[in-house]
N, C-alpha and C positions, 0 to 999 in steps of 0.2 A: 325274246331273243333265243331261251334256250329250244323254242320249237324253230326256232327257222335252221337253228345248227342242227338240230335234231333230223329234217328233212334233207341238209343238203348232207347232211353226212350220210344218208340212208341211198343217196345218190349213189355215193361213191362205191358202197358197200354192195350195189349190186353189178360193181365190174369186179365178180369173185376172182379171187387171188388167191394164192397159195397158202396162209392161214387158214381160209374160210375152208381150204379140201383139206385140209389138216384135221380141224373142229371136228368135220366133217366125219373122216374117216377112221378121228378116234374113236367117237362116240358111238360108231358100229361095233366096233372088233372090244371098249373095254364100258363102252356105257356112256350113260347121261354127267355121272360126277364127277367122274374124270377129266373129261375133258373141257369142264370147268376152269380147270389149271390152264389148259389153251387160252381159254377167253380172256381170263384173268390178265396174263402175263402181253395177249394183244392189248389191250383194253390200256396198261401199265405203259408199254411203248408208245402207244398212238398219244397216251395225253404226256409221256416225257418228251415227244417230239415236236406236239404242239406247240408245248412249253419253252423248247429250245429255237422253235422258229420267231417266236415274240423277241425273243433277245437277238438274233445277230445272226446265230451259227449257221442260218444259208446259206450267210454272203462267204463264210469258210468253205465251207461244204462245196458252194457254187465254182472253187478256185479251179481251173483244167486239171493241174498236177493231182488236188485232192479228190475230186470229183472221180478219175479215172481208177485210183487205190481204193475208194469205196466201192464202185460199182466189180472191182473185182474180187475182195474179199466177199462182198455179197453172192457173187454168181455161186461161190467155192462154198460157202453155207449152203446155199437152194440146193446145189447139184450133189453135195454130201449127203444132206439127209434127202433127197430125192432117190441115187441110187441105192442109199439104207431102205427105203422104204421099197422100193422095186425088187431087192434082191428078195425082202422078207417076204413079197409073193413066192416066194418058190420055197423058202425054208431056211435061209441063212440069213443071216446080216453082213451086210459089207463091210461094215466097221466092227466085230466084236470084241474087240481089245480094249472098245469105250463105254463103259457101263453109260453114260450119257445117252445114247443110242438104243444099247443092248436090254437096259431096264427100262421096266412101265411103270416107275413109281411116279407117284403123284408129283412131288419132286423135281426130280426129271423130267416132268411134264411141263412143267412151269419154265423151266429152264430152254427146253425144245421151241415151247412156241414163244418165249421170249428171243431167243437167237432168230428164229426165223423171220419172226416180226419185222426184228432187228437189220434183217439182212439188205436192206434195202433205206438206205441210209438217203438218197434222194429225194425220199417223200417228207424231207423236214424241206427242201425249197421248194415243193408244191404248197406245203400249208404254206410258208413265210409267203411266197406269190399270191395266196387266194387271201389271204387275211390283210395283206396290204390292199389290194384290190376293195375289198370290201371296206375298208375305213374310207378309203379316196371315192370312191363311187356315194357309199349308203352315210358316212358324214359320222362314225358311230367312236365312241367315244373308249376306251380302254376298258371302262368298263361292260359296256354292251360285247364288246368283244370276246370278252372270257366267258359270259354267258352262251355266245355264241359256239366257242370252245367247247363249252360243257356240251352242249346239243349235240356237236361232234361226239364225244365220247360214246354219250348215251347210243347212238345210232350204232357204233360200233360191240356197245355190253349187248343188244338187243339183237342185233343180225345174227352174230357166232353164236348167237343163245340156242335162237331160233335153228341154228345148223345143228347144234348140239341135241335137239329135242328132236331134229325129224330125222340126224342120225343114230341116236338110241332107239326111237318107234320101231324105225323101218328091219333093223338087225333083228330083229325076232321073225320076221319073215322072209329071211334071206338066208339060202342056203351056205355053208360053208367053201361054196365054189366061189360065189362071188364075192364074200368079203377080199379072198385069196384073188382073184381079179381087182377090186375096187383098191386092192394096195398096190398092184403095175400100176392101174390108171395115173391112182395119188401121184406114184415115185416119178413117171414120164412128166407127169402135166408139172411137178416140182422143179426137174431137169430143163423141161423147157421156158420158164420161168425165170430162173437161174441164167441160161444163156441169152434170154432175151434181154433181160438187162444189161449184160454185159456188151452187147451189139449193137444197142437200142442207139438210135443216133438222137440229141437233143434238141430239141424243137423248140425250146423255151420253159417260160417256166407255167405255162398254162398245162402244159399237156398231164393228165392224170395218172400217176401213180395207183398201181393195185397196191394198195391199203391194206385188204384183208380178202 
């Protein structure tokens, strides 16, 4: 069970999302153990949401009124630290009144890609969706499913890993132009994330959530 969650998590994982250019674009500009803290604090979200979708909190989640307050305080997280990370292409922070932002501690780090993770409070009714689907289909009992959970995770420690190892490599062969480009990239591709959620029109509850 924990390989089958293993693979479909690794599914998911390759429709990169805004953590994963996160991991990504830390692990050029501060290294490989840094942005461990990224993974870490993904890795912490994805299995408290899992967790939250086994109990109920979809069907809250799923309510029009609540549903519309989440998908907005999330856009307002992406497109915050989106345009922080766009301005710090050019030499400033748009936010520096917030050492949240302003600092690279470890920390703060843990903090950053938990909020972000975070920001996207929908992807607890795609799991509650895909985990009911799989007990009524595959017949699987409570507990195969938490195994299957874990497989989930695992998919998720090992992808941002993986991002985090070929964003440290590769920063040693990349001039200091492009890291300074690679953070507009981040901050746009943040921003439009951000707003695409908040526009996104809902389709149900099959449609996939960027994870990571």
């Amino acid at each position: 069970m924990i390989f089958k969650g293993f693979k479909f998590g690794m599914l998911l994982q390759l429709a990169v999302g805004p953590v994963c250019l996160l991991v990504f674009n830390t692990a050029t500009r501060q290294g490989f153990w840094p942005s461990l803290f990224l993974v870490a604090a993904a890795t912490l979200v994805d299995a408290l949401y899992i967790a939250l979708s086994s109990v109920g909190v979809a069907s809250i989640i799923n309510k029009v009124g609540v549903k519309t307050t989440v998908k907005v305080v999330g856009c307002l997280v992406l497109v915050l630290f989106g345009l922080n990370t766009l301005s710090g292409a050019f030499g400033f922070s748009f936010l520096p009144s917030l050492s949240l932002f302003s600092s690279a501690s470890n920390q703060n780090l843990f903090v950053q890609g938990f909020l972000l993770t975070a920001s996207n409070p929908l992807t607890i009714v795609f799991w509650s969706g895909m985990f009911s689907a799989q007990m009524l289909e595959n017949h699987w009992s409570t507990h195969q499913l938490f195994f299957f959970a874990v497989g989930c995770v695992l998919a998720t420690i090992l992808f941002l890993t993986t991002a985090a190892l070929l964003g440290s490599f590769i920063s040693d062969f990349l001039p200091a132009m492009f890291i300074r480009v690679l953070n507009g990239v981040v901050g746009a591709f943040l921003i439009f994330f951000g707003l695409r959620l908040l526009l996104r029109k809902e389709k149900g509850q099959t449609t996939q959530p960027q994870i990571a």
